[in-house]
N, C-alpha and C positions, 0 to 999 in steps of 0.2 A: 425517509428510508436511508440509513446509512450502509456504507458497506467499507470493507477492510482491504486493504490495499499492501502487499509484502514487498519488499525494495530490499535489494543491494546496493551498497552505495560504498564505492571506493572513500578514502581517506587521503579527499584531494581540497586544496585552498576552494570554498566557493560550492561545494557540492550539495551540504546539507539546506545552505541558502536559493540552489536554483529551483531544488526541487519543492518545497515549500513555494518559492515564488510563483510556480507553475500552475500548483494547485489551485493558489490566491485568484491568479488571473485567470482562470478556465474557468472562474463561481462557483466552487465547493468551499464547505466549508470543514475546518480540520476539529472534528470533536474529539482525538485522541492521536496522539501521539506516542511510541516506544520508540526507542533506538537503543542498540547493545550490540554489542562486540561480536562479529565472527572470523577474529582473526587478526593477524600484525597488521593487513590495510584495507580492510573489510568490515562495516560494520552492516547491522541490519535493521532497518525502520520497518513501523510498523503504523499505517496511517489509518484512521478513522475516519473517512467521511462522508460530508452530506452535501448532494447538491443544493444551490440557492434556489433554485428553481425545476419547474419540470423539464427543462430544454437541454440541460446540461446533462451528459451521455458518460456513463465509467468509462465505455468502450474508447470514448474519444481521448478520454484522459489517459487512457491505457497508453493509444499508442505515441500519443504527447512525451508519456513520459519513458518510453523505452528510445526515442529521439536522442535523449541527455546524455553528456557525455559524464560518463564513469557510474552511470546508473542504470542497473538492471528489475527487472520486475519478474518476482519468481511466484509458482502458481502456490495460491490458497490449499493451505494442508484439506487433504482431503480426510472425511471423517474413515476412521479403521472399519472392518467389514464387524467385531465385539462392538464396538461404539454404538453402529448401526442399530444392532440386533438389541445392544441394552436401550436405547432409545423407543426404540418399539416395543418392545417389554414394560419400560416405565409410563409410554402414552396412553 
């Protein structure tokens, strides 16, 4: 089961590497990656992943990863209220 993970991440020496590193050692695995610009020292990742196993918890990685210094973790877009209703329309 993967799940999608949103990051802020300043645009500081070391940043893009710690948090990759974090993920590496908590046992998830990174099946996608995005990163793109929000701004002159802002950019925004977008992670893919999947635990190694069943022991390994989002939750924990979550708060792992709001610990990091010049990295934020912002909430998963929520589906629009049309989204919704067209979703149930097409099921």
């Amino acid at each position: 089961m993967s799940q999608s993970i949103h990051i802020e991440i300043d645009r500081l020496e070391g940043t893009l590497l710690r948090i990759l590193g974090l993920v590496e050692r908590r046992g998830f695995h990174i099946d996608g990656l995005e990163l793109y610009d929000l701004g002159e020292d802002t950019r925004g990742l977008t992670l893919t992943l999947r635990p190694r196993d069943a022991t390994r918890s989002f939750d924990t990685l979550g708060f792992q990863i709001d610990k990091l210094y010049g990295i934020r973790r912002v909430p998963a877009p929520q589906a629009t209220p049309v989204a919704a209703e067209a979703q149930k329309i097409s099921a």
